[in-house]
C-alpha positions in Angstrom: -29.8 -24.1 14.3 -28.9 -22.3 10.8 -25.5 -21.6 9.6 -25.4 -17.6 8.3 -22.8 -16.4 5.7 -22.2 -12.8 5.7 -20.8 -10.5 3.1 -19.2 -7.8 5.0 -17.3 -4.4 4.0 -15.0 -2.1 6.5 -13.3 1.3 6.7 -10.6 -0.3 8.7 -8.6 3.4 9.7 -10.0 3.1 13.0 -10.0 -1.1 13.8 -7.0 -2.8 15.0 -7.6 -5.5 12.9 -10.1 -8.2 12.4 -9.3 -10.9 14.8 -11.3 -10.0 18.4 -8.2 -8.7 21.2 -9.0 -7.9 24.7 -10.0 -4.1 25.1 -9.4 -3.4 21.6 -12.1 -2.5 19.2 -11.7 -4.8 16.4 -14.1 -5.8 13.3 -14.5 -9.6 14.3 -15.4 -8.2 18.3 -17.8 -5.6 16.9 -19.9 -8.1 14.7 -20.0 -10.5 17.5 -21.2 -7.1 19.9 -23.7 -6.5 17.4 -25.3 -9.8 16.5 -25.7 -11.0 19.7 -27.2 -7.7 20.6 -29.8 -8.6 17.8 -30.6 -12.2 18.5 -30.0 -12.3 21.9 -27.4 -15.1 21.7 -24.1 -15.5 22.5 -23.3 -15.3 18.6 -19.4 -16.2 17.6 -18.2 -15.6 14.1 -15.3 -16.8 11.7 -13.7 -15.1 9.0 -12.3 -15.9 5.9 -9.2 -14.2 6.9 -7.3 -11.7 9.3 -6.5 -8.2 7.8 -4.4 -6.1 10.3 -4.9 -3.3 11.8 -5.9 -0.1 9.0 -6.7 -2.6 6.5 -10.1 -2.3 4.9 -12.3 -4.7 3.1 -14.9 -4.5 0.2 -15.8 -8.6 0.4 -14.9 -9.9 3.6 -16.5 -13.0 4.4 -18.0 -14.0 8.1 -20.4 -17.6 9.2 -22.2 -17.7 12.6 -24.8 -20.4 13.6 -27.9 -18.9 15.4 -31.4 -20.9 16.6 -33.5 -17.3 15.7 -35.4 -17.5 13.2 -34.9 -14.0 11.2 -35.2 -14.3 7.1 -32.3 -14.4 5.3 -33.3 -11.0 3.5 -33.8 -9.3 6.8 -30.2 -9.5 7.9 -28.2 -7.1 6.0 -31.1 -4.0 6.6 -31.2 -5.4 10.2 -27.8 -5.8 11.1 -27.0 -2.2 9.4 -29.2 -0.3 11.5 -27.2 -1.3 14.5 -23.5 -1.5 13.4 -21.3 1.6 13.2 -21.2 3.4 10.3 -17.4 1.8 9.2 -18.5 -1.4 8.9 -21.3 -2.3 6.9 -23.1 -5.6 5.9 -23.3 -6.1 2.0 -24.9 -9.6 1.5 -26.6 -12.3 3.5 -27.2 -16.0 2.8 -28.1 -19.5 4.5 -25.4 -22.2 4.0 -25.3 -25.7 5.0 -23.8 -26.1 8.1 -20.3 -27.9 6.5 -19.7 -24.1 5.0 -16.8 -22.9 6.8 -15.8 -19.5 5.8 -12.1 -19.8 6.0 -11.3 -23.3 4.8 -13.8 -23.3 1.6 -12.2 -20.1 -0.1 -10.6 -20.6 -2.9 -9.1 -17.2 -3.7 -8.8 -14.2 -2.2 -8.4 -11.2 -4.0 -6.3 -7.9 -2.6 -5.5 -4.8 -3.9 -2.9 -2.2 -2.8 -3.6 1.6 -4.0 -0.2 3.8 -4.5 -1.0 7.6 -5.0 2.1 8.9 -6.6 0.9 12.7 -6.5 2.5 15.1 -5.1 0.2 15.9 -2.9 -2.2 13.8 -1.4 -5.9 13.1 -2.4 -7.6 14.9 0.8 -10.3 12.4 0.4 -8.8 9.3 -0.7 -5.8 9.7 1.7 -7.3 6.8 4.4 -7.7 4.2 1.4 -4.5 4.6 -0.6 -0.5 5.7 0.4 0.8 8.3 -0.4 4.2 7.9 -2.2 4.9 11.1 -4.0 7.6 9.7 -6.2 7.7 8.7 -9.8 7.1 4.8 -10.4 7.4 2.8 -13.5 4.3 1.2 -13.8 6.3 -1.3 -17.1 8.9 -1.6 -14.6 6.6 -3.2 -12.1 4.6 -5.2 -14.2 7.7 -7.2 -15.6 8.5 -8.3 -12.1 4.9 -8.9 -11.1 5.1 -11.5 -13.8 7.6 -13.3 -12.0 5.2 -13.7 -9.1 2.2 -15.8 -10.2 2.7 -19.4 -9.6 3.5 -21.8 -6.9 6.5 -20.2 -4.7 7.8 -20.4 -1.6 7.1 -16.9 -0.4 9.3 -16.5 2.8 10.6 -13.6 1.2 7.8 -11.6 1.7 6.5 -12.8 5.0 7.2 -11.0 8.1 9.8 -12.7 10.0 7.3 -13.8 13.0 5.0 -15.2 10.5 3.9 -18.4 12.3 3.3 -21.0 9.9 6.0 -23.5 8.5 4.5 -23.6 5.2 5.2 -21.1 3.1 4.7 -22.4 -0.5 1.5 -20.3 -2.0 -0.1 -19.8 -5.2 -0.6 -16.6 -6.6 -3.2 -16.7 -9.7 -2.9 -13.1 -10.5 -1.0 -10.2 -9.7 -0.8 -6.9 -12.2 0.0 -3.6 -11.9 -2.4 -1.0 -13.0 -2.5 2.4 -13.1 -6.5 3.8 -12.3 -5.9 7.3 -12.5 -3.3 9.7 -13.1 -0.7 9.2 -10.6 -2.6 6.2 -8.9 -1.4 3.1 -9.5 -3.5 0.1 -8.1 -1.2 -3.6 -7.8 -3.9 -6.5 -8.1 -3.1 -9.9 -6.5 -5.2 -12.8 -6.2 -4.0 -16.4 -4.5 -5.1 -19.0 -2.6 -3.6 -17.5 0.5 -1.3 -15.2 1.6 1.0 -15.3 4.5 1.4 -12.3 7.5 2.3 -8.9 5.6 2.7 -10.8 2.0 0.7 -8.1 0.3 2.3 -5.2 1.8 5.6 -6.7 1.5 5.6 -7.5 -2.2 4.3 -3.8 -2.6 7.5 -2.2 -0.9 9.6 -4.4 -3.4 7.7 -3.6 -6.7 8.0 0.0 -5.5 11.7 -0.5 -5.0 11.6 -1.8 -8.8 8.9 0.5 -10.0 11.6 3.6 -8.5 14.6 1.7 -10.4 16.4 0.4 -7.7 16.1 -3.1 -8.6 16.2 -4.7 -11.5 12.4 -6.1 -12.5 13.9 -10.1 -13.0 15.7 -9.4 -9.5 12.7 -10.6 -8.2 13.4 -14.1 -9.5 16.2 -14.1 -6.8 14.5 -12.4 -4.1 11.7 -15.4 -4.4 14.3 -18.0 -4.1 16.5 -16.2 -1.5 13.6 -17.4 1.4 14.6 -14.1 3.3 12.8 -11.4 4.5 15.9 -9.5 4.0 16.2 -9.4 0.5 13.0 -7.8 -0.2 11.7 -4.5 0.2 9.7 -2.4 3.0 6.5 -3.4 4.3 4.3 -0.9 2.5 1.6 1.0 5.4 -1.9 -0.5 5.8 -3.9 2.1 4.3 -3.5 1.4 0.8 -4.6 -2.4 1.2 -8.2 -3.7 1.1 -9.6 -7.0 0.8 -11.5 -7.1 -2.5 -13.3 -10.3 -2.6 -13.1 -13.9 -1.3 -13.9 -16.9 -3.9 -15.4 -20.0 -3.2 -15.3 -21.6 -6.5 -12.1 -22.0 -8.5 -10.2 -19.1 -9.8 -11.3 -18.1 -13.1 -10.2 -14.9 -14.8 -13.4 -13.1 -15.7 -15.8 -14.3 -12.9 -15.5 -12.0 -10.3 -17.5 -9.5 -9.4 -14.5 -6.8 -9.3 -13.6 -7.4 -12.5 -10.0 -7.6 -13.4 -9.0 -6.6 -16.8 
């Protein structure tokens, strides 16, 4: 039996979420629908990690383990011609059965898109949020400063985050502005806890708007409460760039970050 890595990308407007739920359509359900479909095996996959419900991805990561014997390269045509047309496959490749989607990854790279315009992009509106306010992009990237490093982020987890640990490392995280009035905040870490992403937008929004001082954030971090930080931001604007499985080095990944 061979061990399948899968590159996969999804318009997640219409999911709820990645992680399979009873009589809910979800990305994690509708690959496992799909390739057992195709191989005619009960086929379960992992993923890297669980984006909610309305998040996308451009480089989520799946395994599964299947005895048929399809070649590599025929996975990505044959799997597209059978999944929806949200969810896509982008890459296949063999990997030794230790792989392990989730626990190898290094990094993980997300990125939340603001559209500041006054009116909304017609047809951007299901990949970035509309905030029709004026944001200081300097503002924002003097508290995003603040955030790379080893923290304890309880902050900005949402209280019924599960996990006791909340110490992460964020590599990366800069604020960029891609258009005019479209601002684009780039994070990369080693993990990031239940609404961390979303969270951390809502308070460098709150900063970015001149509510809080940008060094604030200093105290927010050491705070550990969800109170003292900002709004979780909607879904819409988040996707799940890429996932790493080799140390984080600035430069190597394939959605460059300048």
């Amino acid at each position: 039996m061979g061990k399948i890595k899968l590159t996969v990308a999804y318009d997640g407007t219409d999911f709820s979420g990645f992680q399979r739920q009873p009589g809910k359509r979800t990305v994690q359900g509708t690959l496992e629908e799909t390739l057992t479909r195709v191989t005619g095996e009960t086929i379960s996959v992992t993923g890297a990690g669980r984006t909610d419900a309305g998040v996308h991805a451009l480089g989520q990561v799946i395994h599964f383990e299947t005895s048929v014997p399809i070649p590599t390269e025929r996975w990505v045509r044959l799997l597209n011609a059978s999944l929806p047309r949200d969810l896509l496959v982008t890459q296949a490749k063999e990997v030794p059965r230790e792989f392990h989607a989730r626990y190898d990854a290094c990094w993980k790279h997300y990125r939340y898109t603001l559209d500041t315009c006054p009116i909304p992009d017609l047809f951007r509106r299901r990949y970035q949020t509309h905030y029709p306010h004026p944001l200081s992009r300097d503002r924002m990237q003097r508290a995003a400063r603040h955030l790379t490093g080893t923290h304890d982020f309880t902050s900005f987890s949402a209280a019924r985050a599960q996990v006791k640990d909340r110490r992460r490392s964020l590599y990366h995280c800069e604020v960029k502005e891609v258009n005019p009035g479209v601002l684009s905040i780039e994070v990369v870490g080693d993990g990031f806890l239940y609404h961390m992403v979303r969270i951390l937008t809502g308070t460098l929004v709150e900063i970015g708007a001149g509510k809080i001082p940008p060094d604030e954030i200093r105290g927010i971090l050491k705070a550990k409460d969800r109170s003292a930080a900002g709004k979780t931001f909607p879904p819409e604007g988040l996707v799940m760039v890429e996932v790493g499985y080799t140390p984080w080095e600035r430069g190597t990944v394939k959605n460059p970050i300048s």
